[in-house]
LUMRO-789625 format. One record per atom (N, C-alpha, C): x, y negated, z negated; atom name; residue number from 1. Coordinates in pm, 1 decimal. Layout:
<pts>
PT         px         py         pz   at     i
PT          X          Y          Z   CA   NUM
...
</pts>
This chain:
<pts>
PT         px         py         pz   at     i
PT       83.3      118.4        0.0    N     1
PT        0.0        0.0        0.0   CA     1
PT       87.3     -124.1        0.0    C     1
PT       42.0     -220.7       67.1    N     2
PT      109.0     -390.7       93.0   CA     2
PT       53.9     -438.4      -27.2    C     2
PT      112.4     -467.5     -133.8    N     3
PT       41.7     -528.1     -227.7   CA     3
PT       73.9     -677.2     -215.1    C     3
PT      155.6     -725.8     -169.5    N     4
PT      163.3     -868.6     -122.9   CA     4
PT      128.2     -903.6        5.9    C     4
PT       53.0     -810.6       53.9    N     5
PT      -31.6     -854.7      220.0   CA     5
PT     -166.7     -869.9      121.8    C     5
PT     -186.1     -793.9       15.5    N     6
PT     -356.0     -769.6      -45.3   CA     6
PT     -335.0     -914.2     -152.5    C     6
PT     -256.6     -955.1     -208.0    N     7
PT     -226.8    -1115.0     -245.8   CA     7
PT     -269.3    -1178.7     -171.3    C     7
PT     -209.1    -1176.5      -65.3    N     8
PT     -186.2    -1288.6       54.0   CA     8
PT     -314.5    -1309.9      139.4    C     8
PT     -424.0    -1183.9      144.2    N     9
PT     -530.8    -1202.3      201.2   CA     9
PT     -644.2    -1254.5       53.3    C     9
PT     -584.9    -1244.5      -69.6    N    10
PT     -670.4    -1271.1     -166.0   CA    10
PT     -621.7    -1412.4     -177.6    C    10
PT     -559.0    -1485.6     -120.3    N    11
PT     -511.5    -1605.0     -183.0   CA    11
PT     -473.4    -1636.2     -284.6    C    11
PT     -378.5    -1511.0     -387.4    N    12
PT     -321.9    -1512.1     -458.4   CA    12
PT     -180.8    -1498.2     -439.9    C    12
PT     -150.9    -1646.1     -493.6    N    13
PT       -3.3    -1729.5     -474.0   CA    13
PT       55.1    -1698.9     -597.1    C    13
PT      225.2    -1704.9     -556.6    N    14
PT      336.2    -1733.4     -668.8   CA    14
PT      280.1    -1904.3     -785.1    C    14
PT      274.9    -1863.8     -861.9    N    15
PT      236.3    -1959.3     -968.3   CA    15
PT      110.0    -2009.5    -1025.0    C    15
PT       15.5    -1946.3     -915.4    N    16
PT     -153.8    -2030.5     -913.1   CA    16
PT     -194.0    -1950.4    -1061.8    C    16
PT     -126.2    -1865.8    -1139.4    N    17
PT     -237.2    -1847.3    -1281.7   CA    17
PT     -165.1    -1862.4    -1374.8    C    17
PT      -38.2    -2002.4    -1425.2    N    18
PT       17.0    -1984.7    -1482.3   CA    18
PT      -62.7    -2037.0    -1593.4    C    18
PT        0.4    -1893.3    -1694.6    N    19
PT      -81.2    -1935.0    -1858.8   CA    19
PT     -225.8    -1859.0    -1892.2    C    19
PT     -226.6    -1769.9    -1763.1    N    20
PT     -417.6    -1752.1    -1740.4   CA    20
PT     -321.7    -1581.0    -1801.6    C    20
PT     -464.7    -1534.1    -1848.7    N    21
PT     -433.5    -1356.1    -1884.0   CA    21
PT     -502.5    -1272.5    -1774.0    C    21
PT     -462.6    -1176.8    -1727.9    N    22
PT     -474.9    -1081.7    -1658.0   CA    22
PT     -518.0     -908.2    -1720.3    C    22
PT     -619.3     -908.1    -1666.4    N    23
PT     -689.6     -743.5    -1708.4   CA    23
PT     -652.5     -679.8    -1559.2    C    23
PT     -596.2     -533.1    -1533.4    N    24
PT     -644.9     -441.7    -1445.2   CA    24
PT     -643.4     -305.9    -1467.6    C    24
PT     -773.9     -320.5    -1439.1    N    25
PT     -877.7     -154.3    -1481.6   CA    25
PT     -825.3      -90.8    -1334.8    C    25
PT     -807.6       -7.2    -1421.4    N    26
PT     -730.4      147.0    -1320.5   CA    26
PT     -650.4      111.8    -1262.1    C    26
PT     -523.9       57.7    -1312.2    N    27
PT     -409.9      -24.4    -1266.9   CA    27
PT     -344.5       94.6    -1191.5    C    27
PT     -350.5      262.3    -1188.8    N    28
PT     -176.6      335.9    -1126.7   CA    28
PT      -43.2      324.8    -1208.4    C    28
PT       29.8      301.3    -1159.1    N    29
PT      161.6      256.7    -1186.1   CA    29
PT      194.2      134.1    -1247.2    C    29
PT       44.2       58.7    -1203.4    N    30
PT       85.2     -104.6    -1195.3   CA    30
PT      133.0     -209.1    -1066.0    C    30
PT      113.4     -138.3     -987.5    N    31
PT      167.4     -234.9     -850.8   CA    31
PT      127.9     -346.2     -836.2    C    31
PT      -22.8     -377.5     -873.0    N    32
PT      -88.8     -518.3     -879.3   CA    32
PT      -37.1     -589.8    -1035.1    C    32
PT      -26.1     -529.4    -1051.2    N    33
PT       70.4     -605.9    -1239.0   CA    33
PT      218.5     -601.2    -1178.7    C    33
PT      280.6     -534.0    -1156.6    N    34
PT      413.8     -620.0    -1054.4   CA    34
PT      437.9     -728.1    -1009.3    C    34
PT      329.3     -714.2     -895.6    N    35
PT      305.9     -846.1     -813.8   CA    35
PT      263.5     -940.8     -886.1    C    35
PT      193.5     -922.9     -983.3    N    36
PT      178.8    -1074.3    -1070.8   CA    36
PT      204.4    -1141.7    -1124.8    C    36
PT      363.1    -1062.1    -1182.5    N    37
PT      438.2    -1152.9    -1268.3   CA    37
PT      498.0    -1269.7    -1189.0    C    37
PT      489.8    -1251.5    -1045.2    N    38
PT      528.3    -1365.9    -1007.5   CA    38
PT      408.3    -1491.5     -969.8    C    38
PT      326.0    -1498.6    -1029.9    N    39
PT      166.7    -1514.0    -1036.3   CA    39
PT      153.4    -1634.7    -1151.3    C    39
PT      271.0    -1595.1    -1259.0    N    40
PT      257.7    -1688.6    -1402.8   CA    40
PT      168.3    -1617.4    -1454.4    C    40
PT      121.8    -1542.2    -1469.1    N    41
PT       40.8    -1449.2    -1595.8   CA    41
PT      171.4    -1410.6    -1675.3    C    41
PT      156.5    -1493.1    -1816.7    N    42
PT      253.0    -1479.4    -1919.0   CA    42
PT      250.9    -1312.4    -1979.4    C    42
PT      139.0    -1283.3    -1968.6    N    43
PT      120.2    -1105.2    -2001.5   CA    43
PT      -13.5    -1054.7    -1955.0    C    43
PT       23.2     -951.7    -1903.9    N    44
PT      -57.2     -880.8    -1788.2   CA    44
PT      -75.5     -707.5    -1878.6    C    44
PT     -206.4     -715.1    -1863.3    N    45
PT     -241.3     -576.3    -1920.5   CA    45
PT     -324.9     -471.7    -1800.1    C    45
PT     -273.2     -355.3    -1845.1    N    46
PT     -303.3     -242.2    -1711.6   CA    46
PT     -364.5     -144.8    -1807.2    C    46
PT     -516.3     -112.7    -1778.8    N    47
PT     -534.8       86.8    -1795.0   CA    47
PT     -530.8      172.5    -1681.2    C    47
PT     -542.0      277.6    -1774.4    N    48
PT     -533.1      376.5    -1629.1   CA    48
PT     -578.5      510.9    -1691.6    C    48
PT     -658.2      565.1    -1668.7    N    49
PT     -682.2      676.6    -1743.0   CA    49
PT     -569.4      770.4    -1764.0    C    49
PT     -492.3      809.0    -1649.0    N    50
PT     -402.4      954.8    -1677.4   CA    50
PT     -270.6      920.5    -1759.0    C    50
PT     -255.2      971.1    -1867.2    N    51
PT     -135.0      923.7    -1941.9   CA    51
PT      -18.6      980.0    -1867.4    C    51
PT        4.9     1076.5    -1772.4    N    52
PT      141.6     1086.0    -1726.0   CA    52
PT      118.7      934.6    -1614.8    C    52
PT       45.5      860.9    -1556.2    N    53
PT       21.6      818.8    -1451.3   CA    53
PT       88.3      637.7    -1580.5    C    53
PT       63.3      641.2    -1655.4    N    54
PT       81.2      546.9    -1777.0   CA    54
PT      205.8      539.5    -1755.2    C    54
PT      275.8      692.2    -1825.2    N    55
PT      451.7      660.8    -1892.4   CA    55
PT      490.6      658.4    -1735.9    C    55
PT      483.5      662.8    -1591.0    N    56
PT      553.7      626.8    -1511.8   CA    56
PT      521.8      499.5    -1471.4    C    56
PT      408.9      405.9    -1523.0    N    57
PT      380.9      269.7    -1520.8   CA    57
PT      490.6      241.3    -1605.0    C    57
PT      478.4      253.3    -1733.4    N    58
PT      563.5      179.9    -1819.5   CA    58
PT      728.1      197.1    -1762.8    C    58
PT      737.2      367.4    -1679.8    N    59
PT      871.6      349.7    -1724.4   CA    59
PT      959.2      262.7    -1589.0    C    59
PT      871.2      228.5    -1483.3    N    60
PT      881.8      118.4    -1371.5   CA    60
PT      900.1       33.0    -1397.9    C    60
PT      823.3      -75.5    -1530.3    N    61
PT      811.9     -199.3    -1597.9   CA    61
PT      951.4     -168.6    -1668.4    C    61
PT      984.4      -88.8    -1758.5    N    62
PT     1145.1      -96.0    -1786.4   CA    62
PT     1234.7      -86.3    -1692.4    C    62
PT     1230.1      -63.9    -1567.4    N    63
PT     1342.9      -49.9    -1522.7   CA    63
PT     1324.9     -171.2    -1402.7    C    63
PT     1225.0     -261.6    -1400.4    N    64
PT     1177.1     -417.9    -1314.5   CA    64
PT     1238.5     -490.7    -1437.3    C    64
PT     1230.7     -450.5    -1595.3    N    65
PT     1276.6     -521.9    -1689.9   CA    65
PT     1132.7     -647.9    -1662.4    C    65
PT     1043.0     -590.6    -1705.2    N    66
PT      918.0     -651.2    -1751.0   CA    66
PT      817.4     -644.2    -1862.4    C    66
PT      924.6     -530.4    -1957.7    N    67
PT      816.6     -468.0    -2036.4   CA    67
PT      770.9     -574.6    -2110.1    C    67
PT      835.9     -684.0    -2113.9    N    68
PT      795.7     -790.7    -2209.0   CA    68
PT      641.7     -880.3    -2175.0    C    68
PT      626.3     -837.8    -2049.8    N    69
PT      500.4     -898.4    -1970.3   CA    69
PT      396.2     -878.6    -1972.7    C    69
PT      427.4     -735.9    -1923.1    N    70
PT      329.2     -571.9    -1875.8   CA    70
PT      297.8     -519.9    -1972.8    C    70
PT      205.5     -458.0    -2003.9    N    71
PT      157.6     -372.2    -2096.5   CA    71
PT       80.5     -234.7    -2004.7    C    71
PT      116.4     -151.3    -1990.3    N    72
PT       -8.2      -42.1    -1936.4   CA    72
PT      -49.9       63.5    -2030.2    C    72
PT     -135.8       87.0    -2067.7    N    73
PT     -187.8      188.5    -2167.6   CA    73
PT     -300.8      269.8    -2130.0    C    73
PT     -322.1      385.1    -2171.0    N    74
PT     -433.4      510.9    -2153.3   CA    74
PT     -567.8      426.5    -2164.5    C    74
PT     -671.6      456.7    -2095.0    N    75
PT     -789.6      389.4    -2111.4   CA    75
PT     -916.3      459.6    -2042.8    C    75
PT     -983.2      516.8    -2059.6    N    76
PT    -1136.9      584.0    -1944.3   CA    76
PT    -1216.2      464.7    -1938.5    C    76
PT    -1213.5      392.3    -1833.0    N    77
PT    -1297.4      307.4    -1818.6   CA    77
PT    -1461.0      336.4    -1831.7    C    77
PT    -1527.4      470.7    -1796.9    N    78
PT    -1610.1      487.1    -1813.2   CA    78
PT    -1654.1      500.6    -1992.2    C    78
PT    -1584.4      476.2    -2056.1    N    79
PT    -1604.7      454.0    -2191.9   CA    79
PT    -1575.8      301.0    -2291.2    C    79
PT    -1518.6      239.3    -2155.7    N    80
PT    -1464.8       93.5    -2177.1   CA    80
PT    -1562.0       12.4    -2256.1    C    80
PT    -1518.0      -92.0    -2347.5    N    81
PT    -1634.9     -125.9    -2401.1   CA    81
PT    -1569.2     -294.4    -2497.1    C    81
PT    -1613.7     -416.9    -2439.3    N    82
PT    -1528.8     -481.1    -2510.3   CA    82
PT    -1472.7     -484.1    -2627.2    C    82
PT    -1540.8     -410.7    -2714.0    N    83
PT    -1451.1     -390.4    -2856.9   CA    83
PT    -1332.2     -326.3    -2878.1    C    83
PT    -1323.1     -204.5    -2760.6    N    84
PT    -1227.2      -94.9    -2716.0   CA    84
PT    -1103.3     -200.1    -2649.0    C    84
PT    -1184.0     -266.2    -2560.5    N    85
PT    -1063.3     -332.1    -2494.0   CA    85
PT    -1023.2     -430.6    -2570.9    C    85
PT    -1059.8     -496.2    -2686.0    N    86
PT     -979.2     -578.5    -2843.2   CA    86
PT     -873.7     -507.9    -2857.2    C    86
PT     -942.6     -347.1    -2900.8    N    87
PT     -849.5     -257.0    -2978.8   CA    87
PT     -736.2     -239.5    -2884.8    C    87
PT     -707.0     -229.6    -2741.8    N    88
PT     -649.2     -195.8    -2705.6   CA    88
PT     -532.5     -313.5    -2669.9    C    88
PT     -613.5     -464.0    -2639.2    N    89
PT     -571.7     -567.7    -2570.2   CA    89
PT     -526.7     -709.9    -2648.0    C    89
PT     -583.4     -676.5    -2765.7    N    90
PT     -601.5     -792.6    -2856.7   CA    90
PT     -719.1     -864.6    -2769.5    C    90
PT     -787.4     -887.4    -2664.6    N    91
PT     -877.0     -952.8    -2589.1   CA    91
PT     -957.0     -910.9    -2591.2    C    91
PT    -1100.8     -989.5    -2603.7    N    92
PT    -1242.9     -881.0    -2527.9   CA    92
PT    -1242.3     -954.9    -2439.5    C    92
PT    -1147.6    -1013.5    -2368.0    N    93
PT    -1192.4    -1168.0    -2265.0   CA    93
PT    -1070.5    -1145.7    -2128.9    C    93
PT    -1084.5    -1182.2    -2018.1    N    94
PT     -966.1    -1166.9    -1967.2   CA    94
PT     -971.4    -1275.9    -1842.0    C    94
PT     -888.3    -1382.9    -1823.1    N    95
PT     -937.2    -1517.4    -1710.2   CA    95
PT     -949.4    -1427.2    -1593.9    C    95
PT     -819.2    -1345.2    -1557.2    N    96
PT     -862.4    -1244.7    -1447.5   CA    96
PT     -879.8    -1133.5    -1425.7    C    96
PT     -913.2    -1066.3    -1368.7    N    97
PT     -964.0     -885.1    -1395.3   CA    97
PT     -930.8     -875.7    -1291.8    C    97
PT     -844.0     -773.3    -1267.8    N    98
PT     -847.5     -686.1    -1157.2   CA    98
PT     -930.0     -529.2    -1122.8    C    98
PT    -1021.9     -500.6    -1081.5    N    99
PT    -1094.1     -370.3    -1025.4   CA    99
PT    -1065.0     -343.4     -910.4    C    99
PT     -963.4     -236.8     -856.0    N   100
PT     -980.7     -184.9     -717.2   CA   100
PT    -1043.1      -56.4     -701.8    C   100
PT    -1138.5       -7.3     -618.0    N   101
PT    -1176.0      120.1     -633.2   CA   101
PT    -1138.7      211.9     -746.6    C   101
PT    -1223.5      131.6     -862.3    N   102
PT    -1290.3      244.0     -947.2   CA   102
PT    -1409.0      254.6    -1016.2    C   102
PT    -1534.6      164.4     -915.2    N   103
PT    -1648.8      173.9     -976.9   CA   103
PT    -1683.6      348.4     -920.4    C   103
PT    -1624.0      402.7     -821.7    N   104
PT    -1697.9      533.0     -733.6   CA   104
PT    -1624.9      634.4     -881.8    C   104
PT    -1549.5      617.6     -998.6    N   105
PT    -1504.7      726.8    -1087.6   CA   105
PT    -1608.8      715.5    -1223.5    C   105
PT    -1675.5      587.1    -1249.8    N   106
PT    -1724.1      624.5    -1370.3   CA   106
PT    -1817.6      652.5    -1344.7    C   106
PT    -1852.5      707.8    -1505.3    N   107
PT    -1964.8      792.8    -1483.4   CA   107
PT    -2108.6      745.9    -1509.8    C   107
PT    -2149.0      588.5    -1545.2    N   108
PT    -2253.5      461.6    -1521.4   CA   108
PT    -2199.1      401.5    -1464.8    C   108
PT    -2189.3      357.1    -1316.8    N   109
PT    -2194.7      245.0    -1291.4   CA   109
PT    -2255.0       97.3    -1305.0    C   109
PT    -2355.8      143.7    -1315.2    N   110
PT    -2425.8        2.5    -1399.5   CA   110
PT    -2442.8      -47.1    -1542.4    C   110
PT    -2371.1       76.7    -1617.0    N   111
PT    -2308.7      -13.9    -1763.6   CA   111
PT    -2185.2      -47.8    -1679.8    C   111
PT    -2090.2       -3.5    -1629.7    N   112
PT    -1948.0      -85.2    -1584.2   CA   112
PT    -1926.8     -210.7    -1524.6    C   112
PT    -2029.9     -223.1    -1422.0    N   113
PT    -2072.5     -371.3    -1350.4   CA   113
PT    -2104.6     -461.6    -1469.4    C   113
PT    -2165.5     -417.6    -1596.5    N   114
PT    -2218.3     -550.3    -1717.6   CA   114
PT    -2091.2     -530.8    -1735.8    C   114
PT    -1988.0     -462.2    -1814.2    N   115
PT    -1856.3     -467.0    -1884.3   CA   115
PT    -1808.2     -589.3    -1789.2    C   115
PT    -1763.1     -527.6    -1653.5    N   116
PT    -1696.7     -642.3    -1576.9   CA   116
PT    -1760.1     -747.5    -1601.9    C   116
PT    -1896.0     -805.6    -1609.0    N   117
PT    -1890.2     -923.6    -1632.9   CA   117
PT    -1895.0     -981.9    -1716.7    C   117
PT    -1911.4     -891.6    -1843.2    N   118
PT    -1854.5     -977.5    -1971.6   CA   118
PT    -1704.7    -1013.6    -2039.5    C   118
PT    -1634.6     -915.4    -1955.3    N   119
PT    -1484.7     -919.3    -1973.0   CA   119
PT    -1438.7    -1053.6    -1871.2    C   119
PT    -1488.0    -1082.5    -1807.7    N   120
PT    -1434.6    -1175.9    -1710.2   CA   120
PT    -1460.4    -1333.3    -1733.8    C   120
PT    -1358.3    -1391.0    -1765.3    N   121
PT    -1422.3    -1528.8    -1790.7   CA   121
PT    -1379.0    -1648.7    -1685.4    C   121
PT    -1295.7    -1639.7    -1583.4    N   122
PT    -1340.5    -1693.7    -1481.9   CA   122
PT    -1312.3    -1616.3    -1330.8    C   122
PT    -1225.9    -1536.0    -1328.2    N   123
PT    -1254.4    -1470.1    -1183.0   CA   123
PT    -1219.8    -1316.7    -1163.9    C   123
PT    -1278.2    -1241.8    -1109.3    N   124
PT    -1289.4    -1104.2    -1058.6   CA   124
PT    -1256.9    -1023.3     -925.3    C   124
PT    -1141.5     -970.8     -945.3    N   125
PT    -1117.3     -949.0     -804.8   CA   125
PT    -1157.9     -754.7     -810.4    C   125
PT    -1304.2     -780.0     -732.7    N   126
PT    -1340.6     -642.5     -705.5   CA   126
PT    -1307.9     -584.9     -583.1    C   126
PT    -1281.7     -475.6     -551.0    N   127
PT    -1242.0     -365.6     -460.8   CA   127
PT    -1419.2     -268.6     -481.8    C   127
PT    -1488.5     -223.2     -436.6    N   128
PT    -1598.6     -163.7     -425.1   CA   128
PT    -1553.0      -21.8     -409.3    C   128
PT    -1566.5      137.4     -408.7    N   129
PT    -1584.7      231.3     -359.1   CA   129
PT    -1664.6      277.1     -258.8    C   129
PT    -1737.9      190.6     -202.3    N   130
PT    -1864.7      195.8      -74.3   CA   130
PT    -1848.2       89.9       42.1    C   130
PT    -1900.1      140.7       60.7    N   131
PT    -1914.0       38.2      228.1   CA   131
PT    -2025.4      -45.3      254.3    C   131
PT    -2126.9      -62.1      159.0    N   132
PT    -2258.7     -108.7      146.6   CA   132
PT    -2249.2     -206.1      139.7    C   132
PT    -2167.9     -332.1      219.2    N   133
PT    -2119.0     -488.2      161.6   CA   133
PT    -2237.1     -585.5      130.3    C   133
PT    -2340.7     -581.9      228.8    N   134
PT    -2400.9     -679.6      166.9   CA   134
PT    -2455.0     -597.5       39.0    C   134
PT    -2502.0     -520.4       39.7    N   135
PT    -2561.4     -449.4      -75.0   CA   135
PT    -2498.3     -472.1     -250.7    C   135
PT    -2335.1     -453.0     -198.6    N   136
PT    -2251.4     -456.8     -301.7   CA   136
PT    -2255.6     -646.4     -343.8    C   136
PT    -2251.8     -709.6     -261.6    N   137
PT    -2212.5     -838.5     -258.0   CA   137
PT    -2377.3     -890.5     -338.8    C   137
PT    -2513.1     -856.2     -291.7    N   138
PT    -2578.9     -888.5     -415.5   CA   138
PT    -2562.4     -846.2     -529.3    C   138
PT    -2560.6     -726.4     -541.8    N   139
PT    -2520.4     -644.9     -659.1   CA   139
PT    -2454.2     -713.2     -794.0    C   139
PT    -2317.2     -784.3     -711.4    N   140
PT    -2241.9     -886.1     -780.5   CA   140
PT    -2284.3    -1008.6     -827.1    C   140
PT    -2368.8    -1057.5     -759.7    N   141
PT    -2466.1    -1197.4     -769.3   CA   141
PT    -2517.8    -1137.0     -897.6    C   141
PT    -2591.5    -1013.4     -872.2    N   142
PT    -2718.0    -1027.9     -973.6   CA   142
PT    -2582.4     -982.5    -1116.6    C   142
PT    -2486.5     -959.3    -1156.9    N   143
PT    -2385.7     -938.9    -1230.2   CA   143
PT    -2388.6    -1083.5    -1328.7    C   143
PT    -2422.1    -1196.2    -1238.0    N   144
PT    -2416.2    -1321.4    -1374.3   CA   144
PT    -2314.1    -1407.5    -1244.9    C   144
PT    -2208.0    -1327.2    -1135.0    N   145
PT    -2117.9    -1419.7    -1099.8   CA   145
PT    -2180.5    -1519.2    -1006.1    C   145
PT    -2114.1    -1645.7    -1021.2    N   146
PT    -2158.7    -1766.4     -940.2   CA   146
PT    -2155.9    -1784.9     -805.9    C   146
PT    -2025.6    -1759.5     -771.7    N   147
PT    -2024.9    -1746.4     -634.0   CA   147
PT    -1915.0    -1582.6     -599.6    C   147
PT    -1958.4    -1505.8     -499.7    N   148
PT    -1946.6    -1432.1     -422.7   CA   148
PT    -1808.9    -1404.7     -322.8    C   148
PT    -1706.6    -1389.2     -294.6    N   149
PT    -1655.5    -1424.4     -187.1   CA   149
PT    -1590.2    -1287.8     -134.1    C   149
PT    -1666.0    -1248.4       17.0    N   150
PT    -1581.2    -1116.5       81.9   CA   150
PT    -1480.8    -1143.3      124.0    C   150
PT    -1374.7    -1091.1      137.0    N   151
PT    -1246.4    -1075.7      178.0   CA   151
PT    -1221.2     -966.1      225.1    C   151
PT    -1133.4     -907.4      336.0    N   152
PT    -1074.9     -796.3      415.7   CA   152
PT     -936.9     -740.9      402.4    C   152
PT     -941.9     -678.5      324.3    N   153
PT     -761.3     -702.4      242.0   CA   153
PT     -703.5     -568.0      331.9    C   153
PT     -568.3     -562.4      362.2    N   154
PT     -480.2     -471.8      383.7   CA   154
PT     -470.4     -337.3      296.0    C   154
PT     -475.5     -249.3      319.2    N   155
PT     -515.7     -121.9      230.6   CA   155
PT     -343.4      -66.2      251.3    C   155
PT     -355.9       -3.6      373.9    N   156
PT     -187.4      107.6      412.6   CA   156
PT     -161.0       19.3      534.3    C   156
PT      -27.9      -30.0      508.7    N   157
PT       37.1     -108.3      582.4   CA   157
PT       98.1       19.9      756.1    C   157
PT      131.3      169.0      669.2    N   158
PT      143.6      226.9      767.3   CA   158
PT       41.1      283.0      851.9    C   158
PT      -89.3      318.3      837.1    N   159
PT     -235.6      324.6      838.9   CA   159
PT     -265.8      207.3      926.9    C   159
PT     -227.3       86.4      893.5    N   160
PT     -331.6      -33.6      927.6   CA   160
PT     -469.3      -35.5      880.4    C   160
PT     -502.1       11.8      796.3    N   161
PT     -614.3       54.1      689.6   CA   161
PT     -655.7      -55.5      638.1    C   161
PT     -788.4     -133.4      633.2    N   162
PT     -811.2     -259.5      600.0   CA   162
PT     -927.8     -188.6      464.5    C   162
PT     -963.4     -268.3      360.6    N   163
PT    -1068.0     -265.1      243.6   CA   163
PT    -1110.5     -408.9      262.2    C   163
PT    -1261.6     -366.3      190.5    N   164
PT    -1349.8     -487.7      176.5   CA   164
PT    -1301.9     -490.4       15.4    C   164
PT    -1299.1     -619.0      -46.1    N   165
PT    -1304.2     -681.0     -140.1   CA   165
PT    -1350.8     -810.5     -187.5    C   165
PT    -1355.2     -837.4     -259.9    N   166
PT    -1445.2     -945.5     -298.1   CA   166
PT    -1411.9    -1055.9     -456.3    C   166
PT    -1425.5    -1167.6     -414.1    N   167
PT    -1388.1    -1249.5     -516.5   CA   167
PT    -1488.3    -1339.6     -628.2    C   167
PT    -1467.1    -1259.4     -697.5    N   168
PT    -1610.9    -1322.9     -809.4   CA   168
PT    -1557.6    -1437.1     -877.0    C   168
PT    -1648.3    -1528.1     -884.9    N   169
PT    -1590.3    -1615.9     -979.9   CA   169
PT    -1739.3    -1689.3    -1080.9    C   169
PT    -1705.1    -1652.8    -1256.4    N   170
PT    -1818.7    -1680.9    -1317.8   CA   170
PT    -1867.7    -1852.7    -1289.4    C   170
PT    -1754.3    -1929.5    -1306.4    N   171
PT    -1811.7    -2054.1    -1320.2   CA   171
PT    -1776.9    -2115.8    -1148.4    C   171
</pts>
């Protein structure tokens, strides 16, 4: 994956969140928490459900020499719950959230869509599991977010593989 082609089509620049906190649910490794430290997110937090999928997040962030930034820790989003994410984050709040394809793993999607929008306090960068865009794109409206925005992001740079995504923003 191009994770700085999927920036670059999100209009996420070197410096535009400096000071802002960063959530990403079902982070991987962390590749989108990589890319953000150059973003100004003073500390960036990652779950991911599989704990071997964790200690090779973390052990990437030690060897980028970021652990001071990054945080990635064990998490089932389908059990996510802002009090959980306190316990886990010190935050129930996060300025940005990252979601890429993992509403298609839990097991409510429509308790997960409220989580996202109570965790989010000003913007949301969703990735969908479906292809249903306008469908998904009300979906999000009726979520609480203000405005909407589709985007066509780069998926596999070797592929040429494009994803729909979308930019929520509460206020």
């Amino acid at each position: 994956r191009d994770t700085r082609a999927r920036f670059k089509a999100m209009n996420i620049k070197e410096h535009s969140f400096t000071g802002k906190t960063l959530l990403d649910i079902g982070c991987n490794v962390g590749h989108m928490l990589f890319e953000a430290t150059t973003c100004g997110f003073p500390i960036s937090y990652g779950l991911e459900q599989s704990a071997h999928i964790v200690d090779v997040g973390n052990a990437i962030a030690d060897y980028l020499r970021v652990l001071d930034r990054i945080t990635i820790q064990q998490a089932d989003a389908s059990t996510l719950t802002p009090d959980k994410l306190k316990e886990l984050t010190g935050e129930k709040q996060f300025d940005i959230v990252f979601c890429f394809a993992v509403d298609g793993y839990v097991r409510n999607p429509k308790v997960f869509y409220k989580l996202l929008t109570s965790i989010t306090s000003e913007v949301l960068y969703f990735e969908p599991n479906n292809h249903k865009i306008e469908w998904t794109a009300d979906l999000i409206k009726s979520w609480g977010f203000k405005s909407v925005e589709k985007v066509v992001v780069p998926y596999d740079k070797n592929t040429g593989s494009m994803r729909n995504c979308f930019i929520c923003r509460i206020k």
